[in-house]
VOPAGU-2260 file (C-alpha; in pm, 1 decimal, decimal comma):
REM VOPAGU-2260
SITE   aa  ch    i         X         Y         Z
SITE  UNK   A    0    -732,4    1805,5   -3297,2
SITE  UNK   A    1    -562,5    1805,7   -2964,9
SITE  UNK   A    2    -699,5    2100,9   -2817,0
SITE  UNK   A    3   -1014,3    1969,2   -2950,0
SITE  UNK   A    4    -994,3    1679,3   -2791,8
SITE  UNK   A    5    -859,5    1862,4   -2451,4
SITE  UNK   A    6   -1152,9    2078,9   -2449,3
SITE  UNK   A    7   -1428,8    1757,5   -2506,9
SITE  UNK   A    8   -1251,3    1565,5   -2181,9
SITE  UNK   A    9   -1268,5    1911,5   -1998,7
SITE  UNK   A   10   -1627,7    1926,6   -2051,4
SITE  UNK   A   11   -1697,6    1583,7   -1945,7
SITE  UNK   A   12   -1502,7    1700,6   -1673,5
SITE  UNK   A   13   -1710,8    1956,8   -1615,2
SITE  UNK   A   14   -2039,4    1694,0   -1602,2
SITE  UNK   A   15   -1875,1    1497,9   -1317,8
SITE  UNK   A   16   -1765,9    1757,3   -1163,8
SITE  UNK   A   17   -2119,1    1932,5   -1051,4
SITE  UNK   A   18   -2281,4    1993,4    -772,9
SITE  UNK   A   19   -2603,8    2050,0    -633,4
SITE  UNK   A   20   -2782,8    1812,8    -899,9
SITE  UNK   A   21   -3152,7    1693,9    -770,9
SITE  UNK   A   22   -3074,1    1394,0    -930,3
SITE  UNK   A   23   -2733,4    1309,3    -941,8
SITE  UNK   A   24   -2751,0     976,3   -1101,2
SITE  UNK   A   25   -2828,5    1108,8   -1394,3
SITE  UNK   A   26   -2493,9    1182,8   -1463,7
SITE  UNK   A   27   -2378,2     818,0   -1408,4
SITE  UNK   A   28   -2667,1     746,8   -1714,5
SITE  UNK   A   29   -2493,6    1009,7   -1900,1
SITE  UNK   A   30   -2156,4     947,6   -1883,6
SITE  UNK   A   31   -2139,4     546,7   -1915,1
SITE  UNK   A   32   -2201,8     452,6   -2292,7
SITE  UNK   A   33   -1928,5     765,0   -2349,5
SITE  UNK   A   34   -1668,0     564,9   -2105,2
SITE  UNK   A   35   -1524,1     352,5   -2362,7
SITE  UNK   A   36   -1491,3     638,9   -2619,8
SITE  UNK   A   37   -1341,4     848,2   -2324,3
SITE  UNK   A   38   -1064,7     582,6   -2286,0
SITE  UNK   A   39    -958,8     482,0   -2610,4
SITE  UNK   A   40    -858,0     866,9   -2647,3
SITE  UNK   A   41    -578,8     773,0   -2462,8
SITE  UNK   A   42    -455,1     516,7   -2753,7
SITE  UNK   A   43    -464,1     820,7   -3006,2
SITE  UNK   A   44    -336,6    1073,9   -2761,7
SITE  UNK   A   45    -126,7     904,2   -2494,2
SITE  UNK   A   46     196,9    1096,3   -2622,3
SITE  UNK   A   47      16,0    1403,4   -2488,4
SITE  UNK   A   48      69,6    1445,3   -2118,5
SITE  UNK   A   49    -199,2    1713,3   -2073,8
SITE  UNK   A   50    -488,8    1494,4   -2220,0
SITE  UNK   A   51    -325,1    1201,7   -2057,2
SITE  UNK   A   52    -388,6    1337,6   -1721,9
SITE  UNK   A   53    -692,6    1519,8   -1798,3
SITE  UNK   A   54    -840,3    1168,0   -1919,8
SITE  UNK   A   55    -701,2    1023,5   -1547,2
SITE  UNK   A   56    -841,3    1301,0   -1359,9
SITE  UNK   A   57   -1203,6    1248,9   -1508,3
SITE  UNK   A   58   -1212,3     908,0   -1440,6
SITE  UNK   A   59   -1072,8     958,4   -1085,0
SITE  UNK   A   60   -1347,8    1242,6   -1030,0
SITE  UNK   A   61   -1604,6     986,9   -1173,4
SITE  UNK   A   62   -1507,6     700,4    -933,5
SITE  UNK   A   63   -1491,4     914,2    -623,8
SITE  UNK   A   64   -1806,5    1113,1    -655,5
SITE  UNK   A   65   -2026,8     832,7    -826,8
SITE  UNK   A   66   -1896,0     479,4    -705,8
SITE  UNK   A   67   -2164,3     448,6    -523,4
SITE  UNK   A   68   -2428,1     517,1    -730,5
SITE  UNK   A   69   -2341,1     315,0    -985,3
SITE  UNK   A   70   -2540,5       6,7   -1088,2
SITE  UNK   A   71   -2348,2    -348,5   -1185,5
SITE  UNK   A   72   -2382,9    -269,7   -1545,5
SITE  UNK   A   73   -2193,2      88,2   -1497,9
SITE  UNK   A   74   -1939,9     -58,3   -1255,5
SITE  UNK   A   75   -1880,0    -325,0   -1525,5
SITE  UNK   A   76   -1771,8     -24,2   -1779,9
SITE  UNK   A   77   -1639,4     161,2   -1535,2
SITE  UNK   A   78   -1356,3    -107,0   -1470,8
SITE  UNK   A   79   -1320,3    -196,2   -1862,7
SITE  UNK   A   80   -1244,7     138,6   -1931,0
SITE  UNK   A   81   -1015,9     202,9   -1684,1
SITE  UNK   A   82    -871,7    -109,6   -1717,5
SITE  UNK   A   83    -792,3       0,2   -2096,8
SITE  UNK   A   84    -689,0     337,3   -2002,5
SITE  UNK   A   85    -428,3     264,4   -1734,3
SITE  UNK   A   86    -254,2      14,9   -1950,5
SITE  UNK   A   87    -214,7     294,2   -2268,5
SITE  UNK   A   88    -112,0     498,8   -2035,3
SITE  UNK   A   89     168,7     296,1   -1851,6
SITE  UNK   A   90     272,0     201,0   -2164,1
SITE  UNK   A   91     404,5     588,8   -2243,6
SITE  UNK   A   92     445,3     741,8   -1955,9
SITE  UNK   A   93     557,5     484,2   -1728,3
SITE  UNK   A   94     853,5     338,4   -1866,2
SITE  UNK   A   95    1231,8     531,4   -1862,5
SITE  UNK   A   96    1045,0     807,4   -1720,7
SITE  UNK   A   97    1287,6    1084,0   -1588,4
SITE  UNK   A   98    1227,1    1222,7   -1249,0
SITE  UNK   A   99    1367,4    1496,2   -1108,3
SITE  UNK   A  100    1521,9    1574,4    -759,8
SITE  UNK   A  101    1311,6    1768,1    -558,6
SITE  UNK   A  102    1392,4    2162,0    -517,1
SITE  UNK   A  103    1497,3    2290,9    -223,0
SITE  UNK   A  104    1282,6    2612,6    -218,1
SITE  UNK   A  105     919,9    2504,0    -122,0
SITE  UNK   A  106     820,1    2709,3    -385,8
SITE  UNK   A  107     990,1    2467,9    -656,2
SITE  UNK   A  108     883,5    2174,7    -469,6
SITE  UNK   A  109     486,3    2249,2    -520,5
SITE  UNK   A  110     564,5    2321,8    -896,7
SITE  UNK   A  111     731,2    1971,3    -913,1
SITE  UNK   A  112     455,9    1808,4    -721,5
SITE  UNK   A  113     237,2    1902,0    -916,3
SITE  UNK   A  114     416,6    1798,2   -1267,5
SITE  UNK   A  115     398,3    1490,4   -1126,5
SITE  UNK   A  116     -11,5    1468,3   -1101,4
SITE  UNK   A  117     -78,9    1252,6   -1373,5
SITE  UNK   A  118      72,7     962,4   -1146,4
SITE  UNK   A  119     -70,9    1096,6    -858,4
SITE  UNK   A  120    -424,7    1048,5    -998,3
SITE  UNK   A  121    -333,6     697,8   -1127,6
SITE  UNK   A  122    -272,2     595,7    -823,6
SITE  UNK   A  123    -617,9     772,3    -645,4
SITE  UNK   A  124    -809,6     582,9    -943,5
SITE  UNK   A  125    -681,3     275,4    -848,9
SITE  UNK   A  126    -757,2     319,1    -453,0
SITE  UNK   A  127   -1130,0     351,4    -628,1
SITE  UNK   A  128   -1147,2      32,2    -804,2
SITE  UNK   A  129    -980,1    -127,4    -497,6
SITE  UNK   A  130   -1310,6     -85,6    -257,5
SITE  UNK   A  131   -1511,2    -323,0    -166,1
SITE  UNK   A  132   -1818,0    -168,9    -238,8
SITE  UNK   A  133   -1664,4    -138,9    -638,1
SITE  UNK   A  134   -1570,8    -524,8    -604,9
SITE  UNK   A  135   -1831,2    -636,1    -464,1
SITE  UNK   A  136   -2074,4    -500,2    -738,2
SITE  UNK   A  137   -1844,6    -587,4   -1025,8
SITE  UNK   A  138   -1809,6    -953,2    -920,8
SITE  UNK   A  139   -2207,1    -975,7    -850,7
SITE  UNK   A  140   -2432,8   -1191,2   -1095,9
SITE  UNK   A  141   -2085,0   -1331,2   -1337,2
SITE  UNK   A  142   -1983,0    -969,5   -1364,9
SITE  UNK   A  143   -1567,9    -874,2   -1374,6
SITE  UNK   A  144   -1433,2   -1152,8   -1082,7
SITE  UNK   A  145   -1214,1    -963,4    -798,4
SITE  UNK   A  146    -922,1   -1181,8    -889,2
SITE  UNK   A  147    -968,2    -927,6   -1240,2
SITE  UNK   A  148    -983,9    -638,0   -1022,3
SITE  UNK   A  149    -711,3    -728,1    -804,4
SITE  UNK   A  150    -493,6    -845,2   -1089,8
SITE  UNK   A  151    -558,5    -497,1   -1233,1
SITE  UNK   A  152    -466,9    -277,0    -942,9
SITE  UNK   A  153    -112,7    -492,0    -873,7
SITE  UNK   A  154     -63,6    -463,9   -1255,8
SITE  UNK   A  155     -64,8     -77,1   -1178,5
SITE  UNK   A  156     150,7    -126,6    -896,1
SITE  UNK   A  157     410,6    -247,6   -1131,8
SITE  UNK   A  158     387,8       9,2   -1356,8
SITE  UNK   A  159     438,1     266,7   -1070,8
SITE  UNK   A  160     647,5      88,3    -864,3
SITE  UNK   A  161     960,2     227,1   -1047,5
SITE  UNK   A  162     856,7     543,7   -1045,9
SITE  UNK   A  163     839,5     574,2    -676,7
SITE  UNK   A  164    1195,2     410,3    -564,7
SITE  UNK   A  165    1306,2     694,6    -856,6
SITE  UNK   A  166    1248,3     979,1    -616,3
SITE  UNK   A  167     847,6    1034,8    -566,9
SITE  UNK   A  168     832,8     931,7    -258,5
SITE  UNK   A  169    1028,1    1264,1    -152,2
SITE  UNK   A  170     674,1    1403,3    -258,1
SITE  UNK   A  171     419,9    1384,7      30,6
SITE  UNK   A  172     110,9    1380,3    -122,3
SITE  UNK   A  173     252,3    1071,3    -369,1
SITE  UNK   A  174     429,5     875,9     -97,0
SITE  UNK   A  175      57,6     927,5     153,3
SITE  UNK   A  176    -113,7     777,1    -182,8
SITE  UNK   A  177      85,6     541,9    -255,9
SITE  UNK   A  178     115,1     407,3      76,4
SITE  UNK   A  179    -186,6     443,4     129,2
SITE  UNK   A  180    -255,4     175,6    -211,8
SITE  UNK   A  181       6,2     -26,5    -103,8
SITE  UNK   A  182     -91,3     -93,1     238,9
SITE  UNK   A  183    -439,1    -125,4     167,5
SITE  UNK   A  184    -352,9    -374,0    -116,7
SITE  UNK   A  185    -146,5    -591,2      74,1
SITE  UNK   A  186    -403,1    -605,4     416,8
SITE  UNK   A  187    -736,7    -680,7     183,5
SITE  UNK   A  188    -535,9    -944,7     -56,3
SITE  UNK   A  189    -222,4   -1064,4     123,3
SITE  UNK   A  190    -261,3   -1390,5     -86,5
SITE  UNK   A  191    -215,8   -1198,1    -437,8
SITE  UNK   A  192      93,1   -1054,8    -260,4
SITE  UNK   A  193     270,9   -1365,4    -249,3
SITE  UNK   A  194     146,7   -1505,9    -539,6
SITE  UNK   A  195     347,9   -1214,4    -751,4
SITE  UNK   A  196     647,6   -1281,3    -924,3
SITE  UNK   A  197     934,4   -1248,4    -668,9
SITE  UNK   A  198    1070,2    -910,8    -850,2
SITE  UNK   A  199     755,3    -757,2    -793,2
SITE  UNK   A  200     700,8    -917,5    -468,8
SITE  UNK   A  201    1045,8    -798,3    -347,7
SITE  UNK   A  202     982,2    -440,4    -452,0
SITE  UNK   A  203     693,4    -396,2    -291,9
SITE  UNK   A  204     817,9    -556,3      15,9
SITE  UNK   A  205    1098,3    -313,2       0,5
SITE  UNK   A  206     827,2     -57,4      -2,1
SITE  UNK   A  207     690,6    -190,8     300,1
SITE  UNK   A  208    1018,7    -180,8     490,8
SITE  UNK   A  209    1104,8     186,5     361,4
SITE  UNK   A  210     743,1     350,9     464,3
SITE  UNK   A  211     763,6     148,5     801,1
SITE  UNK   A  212    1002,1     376,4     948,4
SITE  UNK   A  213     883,0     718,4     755,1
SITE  UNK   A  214     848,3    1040,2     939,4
SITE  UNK   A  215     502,5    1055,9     834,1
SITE  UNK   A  216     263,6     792,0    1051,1
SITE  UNK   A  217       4,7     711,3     790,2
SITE  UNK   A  218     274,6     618,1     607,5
SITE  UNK   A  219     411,8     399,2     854,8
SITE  UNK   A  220      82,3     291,4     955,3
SITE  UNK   A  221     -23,1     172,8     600,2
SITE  UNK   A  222     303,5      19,7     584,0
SITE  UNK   A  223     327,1    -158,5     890,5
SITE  UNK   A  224     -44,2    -310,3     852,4
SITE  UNK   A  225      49,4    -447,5     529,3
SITE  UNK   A  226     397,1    -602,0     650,9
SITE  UNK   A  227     148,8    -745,9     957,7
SITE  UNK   A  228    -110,6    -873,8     659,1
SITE  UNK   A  229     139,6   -1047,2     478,1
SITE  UNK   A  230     317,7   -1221,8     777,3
SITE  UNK   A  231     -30,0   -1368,9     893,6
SITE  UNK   A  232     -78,3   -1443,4     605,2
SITE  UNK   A  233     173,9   -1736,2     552,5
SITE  UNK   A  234     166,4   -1787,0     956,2
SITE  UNK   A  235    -136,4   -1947,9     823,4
SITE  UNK   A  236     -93,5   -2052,6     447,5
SITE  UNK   A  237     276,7   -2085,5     396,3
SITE  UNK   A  238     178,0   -1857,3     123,9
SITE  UNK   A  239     556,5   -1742,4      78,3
SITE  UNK   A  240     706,3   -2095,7      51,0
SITE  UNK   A  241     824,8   -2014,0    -304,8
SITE  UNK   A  242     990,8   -1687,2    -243,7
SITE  UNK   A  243    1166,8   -1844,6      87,9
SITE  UNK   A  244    1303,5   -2105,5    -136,1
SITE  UNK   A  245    1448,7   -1790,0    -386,3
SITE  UNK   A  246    1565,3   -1571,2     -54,7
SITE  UNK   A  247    1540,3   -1762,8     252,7
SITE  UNK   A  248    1596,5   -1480,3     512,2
SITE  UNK   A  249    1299,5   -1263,8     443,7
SITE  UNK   A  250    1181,3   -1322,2     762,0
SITE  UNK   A  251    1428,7   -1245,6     968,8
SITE  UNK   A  252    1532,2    -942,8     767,1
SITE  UNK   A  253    1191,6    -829,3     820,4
SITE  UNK   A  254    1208,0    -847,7    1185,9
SITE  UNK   A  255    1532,0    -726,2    1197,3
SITE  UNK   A  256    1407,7    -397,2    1030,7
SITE  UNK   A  257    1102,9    -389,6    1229,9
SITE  UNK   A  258    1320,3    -375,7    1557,5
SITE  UNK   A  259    1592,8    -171,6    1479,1
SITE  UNK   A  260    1437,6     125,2    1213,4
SITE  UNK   A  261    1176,8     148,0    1421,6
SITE  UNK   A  262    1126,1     -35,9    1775,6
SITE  UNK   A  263    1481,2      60,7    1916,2
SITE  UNK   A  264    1386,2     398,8    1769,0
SITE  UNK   A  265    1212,5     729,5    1936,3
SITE  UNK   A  266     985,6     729,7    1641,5
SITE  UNK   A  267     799,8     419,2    1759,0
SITE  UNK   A  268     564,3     623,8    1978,8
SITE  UNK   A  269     342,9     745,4    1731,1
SITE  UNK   A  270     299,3     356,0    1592,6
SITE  UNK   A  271     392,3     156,3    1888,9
SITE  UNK   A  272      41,9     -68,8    1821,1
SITE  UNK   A  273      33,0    -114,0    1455,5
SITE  UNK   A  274     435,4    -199,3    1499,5
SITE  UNK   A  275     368,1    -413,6    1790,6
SITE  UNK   A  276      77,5    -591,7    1592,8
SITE  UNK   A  277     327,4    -628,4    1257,3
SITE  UNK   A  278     648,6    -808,9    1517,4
SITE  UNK   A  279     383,0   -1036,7    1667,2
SITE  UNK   A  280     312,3   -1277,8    1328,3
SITE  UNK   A  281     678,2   -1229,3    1228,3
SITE  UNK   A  282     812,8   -1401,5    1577,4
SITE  UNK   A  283     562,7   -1655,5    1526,0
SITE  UNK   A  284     645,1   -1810,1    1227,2
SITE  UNK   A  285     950,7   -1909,3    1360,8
SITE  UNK   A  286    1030,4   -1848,3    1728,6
SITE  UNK   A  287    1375,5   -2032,6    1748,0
SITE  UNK   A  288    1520,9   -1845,0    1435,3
SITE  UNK   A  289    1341,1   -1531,6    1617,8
SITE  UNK   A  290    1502,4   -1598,2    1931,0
SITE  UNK   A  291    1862,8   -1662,3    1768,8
SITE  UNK   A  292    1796,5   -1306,6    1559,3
SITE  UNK   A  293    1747,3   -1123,3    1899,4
SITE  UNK   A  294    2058,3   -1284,2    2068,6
SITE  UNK   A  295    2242,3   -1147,1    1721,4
SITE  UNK   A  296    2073,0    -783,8    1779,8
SITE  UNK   A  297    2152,7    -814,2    2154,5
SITE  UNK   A  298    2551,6    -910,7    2100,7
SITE  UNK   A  299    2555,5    -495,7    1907,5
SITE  UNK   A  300    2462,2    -327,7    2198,1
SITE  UNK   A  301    2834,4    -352,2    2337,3
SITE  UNK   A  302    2758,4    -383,2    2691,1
SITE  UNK   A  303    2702,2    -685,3    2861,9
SITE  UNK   A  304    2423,0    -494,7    3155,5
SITE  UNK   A  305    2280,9    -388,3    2797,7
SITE  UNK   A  306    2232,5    -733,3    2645,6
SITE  UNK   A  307    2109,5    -866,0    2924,1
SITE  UNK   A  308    1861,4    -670,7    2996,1
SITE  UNK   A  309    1759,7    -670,1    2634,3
SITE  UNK   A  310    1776,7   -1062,9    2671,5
SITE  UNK   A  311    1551,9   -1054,5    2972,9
SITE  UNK   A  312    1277,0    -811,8    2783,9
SITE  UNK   A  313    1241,3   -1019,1    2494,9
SITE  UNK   A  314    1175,9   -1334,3    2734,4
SITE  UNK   A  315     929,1   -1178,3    2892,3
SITE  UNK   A  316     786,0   -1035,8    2562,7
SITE  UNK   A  317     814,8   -1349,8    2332,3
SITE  UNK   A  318     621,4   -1633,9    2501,5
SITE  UNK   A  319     616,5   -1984,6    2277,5
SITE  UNK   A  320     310,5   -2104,4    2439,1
SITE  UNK   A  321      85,9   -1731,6    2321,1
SITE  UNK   A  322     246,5   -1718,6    2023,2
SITE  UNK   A  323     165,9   -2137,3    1946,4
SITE  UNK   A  324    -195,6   -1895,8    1889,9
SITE  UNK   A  325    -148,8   -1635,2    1676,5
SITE  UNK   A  326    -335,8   -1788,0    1369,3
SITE  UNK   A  327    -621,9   -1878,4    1614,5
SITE  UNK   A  328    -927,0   -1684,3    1483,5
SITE  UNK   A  329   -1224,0   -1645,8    1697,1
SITE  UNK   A  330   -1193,2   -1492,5    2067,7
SITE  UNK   A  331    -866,8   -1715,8    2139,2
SITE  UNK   A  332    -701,5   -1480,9    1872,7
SITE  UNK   A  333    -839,8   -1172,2    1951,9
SITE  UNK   A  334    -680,8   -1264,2    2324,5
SITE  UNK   A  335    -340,8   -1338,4    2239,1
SITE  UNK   A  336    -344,4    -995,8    2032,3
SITE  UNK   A  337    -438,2    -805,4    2382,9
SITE  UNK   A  338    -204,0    -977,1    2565,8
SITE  UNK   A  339      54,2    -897,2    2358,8
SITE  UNK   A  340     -44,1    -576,8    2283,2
SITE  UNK   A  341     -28,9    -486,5    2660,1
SITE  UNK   A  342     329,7    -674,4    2704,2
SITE  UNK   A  343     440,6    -502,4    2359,6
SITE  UNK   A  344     394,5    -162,3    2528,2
SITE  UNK   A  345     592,2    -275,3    2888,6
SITE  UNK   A  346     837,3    -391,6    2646,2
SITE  UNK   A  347     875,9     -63,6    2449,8
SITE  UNK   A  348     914,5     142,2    2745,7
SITE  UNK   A  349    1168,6     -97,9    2917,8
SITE  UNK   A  350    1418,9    -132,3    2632,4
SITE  UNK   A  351    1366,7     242,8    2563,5
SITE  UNK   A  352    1462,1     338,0    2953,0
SITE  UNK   A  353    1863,6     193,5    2884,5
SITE  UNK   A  354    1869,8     228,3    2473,1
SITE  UNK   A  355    1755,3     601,7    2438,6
SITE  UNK   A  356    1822,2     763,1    2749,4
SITE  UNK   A  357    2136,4     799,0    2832,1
């Protein structure tokens, strides 16, 4: 029955999967009323990892080469289905999961990458159902709402979360994806963020943090546009209120990261703006606890010519009247973002000329 099975997904597969069709939608009219069916396989068979990631890779293949084709009606079953299908499947294979430690021959390490592609395609399927395109035809005419959509994706955020702090992110082609989920995730819906239960929402801030300062610069890109998202976010809402009364120095450990895993660092030239964008929402929350944070940073440099010309940078950098205007939307915004943009760079290259060189 289970090679049987295999062999039926393969063919579907096989549907999705060709190419130089005169008219492709046909296979979206095809393959639809079969999307339930397709999914609840994984109820019967989600003990078997081959048909477990054969059933994630047709649906990923289906979402990336037909999204946006598809009518409201096929969106609709579409996100049912994989709705139903990521939830069997977390259920087995994402819970006390072992991972291994990555070999050192590169040889091993593309083997092990690859054992690990069931996740990997998880996590592709739900950059899909993320778009807007996808949510915006879903939640047209009282179809499935965003907040369903959303709640989805975050739900397999959880799921993988665990995975990833286990050792996946050694694996570049996870850690680009799931950064790449992550940061989009947390820029398009900053509010769901910090709605999350504060074990989730810790985790992924973690996240956030770790890929900030990550040799690779989508990764720190991704990461670094979300940590920005989220910090304008309650500039303007006070949306983390809740988790500041559960951990009140979230903030400032955020800022603190931001400046010395990556600012004070050489790697901050291939993400000096993002970087730059992500400090200038933190130090406006709170520009007197900002201020006392830098005067703490300052006091570990040692020497006193060193702290104060660190001192003096940050003065001219952080500027209470610009950033009293940070939330400001409109032109006024998009002018305090230049301004500090341009004064973010000076900055860079000051503290860089006494911190790096020697």
């Amino acid at each position: 029955m289970q090679e049987s099975a295999c062999l039926s997904i393969l063919l579907y597969g096989g549907i999705v999967c060709a190419s130089e069709m005169s008219e492709p939608e046909r296979v979206s009219h095809f393959i639809t009323p079969y999307l339930p069916q397709l999914s609840g396989l994984m109820t019967y068979y989600a003990s078997d990892l081959t048909i477990c990631e054969a059933l994630l890779k047709l649906f990923r293949d289906y979402a990336e080469r037909y999204l946006a084709m598809l009518d409201r009606d096929q969106c609709i079953s579409l996100f049912t289905s994989s709705a139903s299908l990521l939830k069997h499947y977390s259920e087995q294979h994402c819970k006390n999961r072992v991972i291994h430690k990555r070999s050192e021959a590169l040889e091993g390490e593309f083997e092990e990458e690859q054992s690990y592609q069931d996740i990997l395609c998880a996590i592709q399927l739900l950059i899909h159902l993320g778009t807007k395109d996808f949510t915006d035809l879903c939640n047209s005419s009282k179809g499935v709402e965003t907040g369903q959509i959303t709640d989805l994706i975050f739900f397999g955020l959880q799921q993988i979360l665990p995975l990833m702090t286990q050792g996946l992110l050694q694996y570049p082609t996870l850690c680009q994806m799931y950064f790449s989920l992550v940061g989009f995730m947390v820029e398009t819906y900053p509010e769901k963020l910090c709605a999350l239960p504060f074990e989730l929402f810790s985790s992924l801030l973690d996240s956030l943090l770790f890929g900030m300062s990550h040799s690779d610069s989508l990764v720190s890109k991704s990461s670094l546009q979300g940590l920005a998202s989220l910090a304008k976010e309650h500039l303007k809402t006070h949306a983390l209120a809740s988790h500041l009364a559960t951990k009140g120095d979230i903030i400032e450990n955020c800022s603190q990261r931001l400046i010395q895993e990556v600012i004070f660092k050489p790697i901050i030239w291939d993400r000096l703006e993002p970087s730059g964008m992500a400090l200038l929402p933190l130090a406006a929350i709170d520009v007197q606890k900002f201020i006392g944070l830098v005067s703490i940073i300052s006091q570990q440099l040692g020497s006193d010519d060193k702290q104060q010309r660190m001192h003096q940078a940050f003065e001219r950098l952080i500027k209470p009247q610009v950033l009293a205007k940070v939330a400001a939307e409109g032109r006024e915004g998009r002018m305090v973002r230049i301004q500090f943009k341009n004064n973010f760079d000076a900055f860079v290259r000051d503290i860089h000329s006494f911190l790096i060189v020697k």
